[in-house]
Kinemage of the C-alpha trace (Angstrom):
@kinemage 1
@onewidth
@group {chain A} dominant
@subgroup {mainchain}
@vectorlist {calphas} color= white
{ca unk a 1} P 0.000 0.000 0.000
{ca unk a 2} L 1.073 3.275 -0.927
{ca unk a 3} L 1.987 5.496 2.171
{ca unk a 4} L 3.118 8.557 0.545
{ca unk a 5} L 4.315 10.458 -2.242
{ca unk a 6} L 6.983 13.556 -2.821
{ca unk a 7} L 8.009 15.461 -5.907
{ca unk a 8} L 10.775 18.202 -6.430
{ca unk a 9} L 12.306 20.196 -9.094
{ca unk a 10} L 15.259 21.941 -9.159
{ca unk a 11} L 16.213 24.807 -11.187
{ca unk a 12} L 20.017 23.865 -11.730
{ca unk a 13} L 22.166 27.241 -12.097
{ca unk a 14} L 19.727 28.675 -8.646
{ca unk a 15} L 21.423 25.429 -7.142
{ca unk a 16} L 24.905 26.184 -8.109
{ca unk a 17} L 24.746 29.833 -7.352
{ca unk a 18} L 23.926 29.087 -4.166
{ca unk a 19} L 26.854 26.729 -3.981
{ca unk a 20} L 29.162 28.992 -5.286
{ca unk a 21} L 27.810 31.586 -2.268
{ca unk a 22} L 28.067 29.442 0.252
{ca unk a 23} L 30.750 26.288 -0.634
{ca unk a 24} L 30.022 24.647 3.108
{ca unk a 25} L 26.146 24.289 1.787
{ca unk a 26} L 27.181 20.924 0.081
{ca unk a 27} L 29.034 19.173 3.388
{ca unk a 28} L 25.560 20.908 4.968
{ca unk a 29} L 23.071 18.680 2.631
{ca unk a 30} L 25.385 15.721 1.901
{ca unk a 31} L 26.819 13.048 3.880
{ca unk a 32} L 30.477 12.284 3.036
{ca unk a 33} L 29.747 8.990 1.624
{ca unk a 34} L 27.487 11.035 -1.373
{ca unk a 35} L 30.219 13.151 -2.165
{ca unk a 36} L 33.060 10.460 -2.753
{ca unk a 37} L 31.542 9.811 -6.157
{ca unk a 38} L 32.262 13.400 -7.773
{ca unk a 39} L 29.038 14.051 -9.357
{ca unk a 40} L 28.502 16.300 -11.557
{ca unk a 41} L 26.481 19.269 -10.638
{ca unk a 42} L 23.188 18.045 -12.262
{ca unk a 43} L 23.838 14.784 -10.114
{ca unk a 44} L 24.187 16.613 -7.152
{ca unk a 45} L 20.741 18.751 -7.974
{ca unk a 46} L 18.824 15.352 -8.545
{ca unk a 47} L 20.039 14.092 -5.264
{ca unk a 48} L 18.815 17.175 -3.802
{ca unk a 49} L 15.901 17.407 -5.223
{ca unk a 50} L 15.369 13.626 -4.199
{ca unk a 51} L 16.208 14.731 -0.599
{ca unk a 52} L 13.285 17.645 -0.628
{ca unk a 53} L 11.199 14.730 -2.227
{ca unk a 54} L 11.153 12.295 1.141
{ca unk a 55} L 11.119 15.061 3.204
{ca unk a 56} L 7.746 16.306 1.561
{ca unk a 57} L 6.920 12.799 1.336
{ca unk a 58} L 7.328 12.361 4.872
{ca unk a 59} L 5.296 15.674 5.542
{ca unk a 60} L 8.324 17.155 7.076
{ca unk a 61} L 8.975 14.393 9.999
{ca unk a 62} L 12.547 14.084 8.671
{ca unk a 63} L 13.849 17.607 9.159
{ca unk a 64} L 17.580 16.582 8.741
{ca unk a 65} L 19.206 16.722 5.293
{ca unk a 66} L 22.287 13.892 6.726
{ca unk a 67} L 18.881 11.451 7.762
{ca unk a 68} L 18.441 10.769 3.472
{ca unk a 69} L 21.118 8.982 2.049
{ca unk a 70} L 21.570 8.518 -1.702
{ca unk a 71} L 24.950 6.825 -3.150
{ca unk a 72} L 25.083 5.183 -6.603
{ca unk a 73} L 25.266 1.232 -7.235
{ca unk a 74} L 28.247 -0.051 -9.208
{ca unk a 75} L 25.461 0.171 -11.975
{ca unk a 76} L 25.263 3.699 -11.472
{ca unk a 77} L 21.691 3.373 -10.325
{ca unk a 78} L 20.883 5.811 -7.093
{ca unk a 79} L 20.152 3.749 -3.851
{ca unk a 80} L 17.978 5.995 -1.211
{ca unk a 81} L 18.665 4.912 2.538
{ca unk a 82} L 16.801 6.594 5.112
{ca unk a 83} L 17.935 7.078 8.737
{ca unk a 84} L 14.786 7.728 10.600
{ca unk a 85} L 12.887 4.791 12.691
{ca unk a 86} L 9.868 5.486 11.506
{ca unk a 87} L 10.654 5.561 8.075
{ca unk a 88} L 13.951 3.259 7.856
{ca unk a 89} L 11.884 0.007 7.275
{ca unk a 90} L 9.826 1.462 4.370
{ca unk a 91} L 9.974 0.474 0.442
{ca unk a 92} L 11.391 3.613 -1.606
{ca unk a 93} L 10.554 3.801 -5.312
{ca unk a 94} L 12.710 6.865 -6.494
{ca unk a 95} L 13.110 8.088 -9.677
{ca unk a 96} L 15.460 11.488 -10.626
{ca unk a 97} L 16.341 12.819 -13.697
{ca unk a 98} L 17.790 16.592 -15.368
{ca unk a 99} L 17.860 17.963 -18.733
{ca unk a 100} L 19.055 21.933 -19.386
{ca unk a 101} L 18.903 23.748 -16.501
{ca unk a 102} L 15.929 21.137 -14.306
{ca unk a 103} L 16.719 18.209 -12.216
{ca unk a 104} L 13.280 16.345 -11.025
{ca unk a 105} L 13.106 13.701 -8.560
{ca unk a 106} L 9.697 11.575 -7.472
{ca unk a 107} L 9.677 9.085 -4.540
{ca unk a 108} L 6.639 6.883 -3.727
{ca unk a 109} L 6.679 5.283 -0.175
{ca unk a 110} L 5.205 2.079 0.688
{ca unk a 111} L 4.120 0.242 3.577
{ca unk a 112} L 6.458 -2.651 4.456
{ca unk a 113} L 3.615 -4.585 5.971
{ca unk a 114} L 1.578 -4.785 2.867
């Protein structure tokens, strides 16, 4: 059963102005472990934008950026871990892409009892 749902969109050069303003903003939203890859920037929007995506998802009960975890599979593919109690035993579907200047992520959240 499906618990919740969460959308965001990014507007890429906002994001990296706001990088470029304040550099400590990226150790601020991601743990170490997501910045060992070296993503580009547009990889780095989509993982934000998947982070505002379970927070909306989970109506704002995780407030902490460092409680969403995304790192990439060998296959490249994005694997969401969240460190919350309530929400750590769930089922993420997760999907993120960019094109131009827009980086979109959508997570669906179900029930791991159903």
């Amino acid at each position: 059963m499906i618990l919740s749902i969460g959308t965001d969109l990014v507007q890429i050069s906002k994001f990296s102005h706001s990088i470029e303003r304040t550099p400590e903003l990226l150790q601020r939203i991601f743990l170490p472990s997501e910045r060992v890859d070296m993503l580009s920037l547009h990889s780095l929007a989509g993982r934000f934008a998947l982070k505002e995506a379970v927070m909306k998802a989970t109506k704002r009960q995780i407030t902490e950026w460092h409680m969403i975890e995304i790192v990439s599979a060998p296959s490249g593919e994005p694997i969401l871990t969240v460190h919350h109690l309530q929400w750590q035993n769930c089922t993420y579907a997760i999907s993120m892409s960019h094109d131009g200047d827009y980086a979109v992520a959508f997570v669906v959240i179900f029930n791991p009892m159903v």
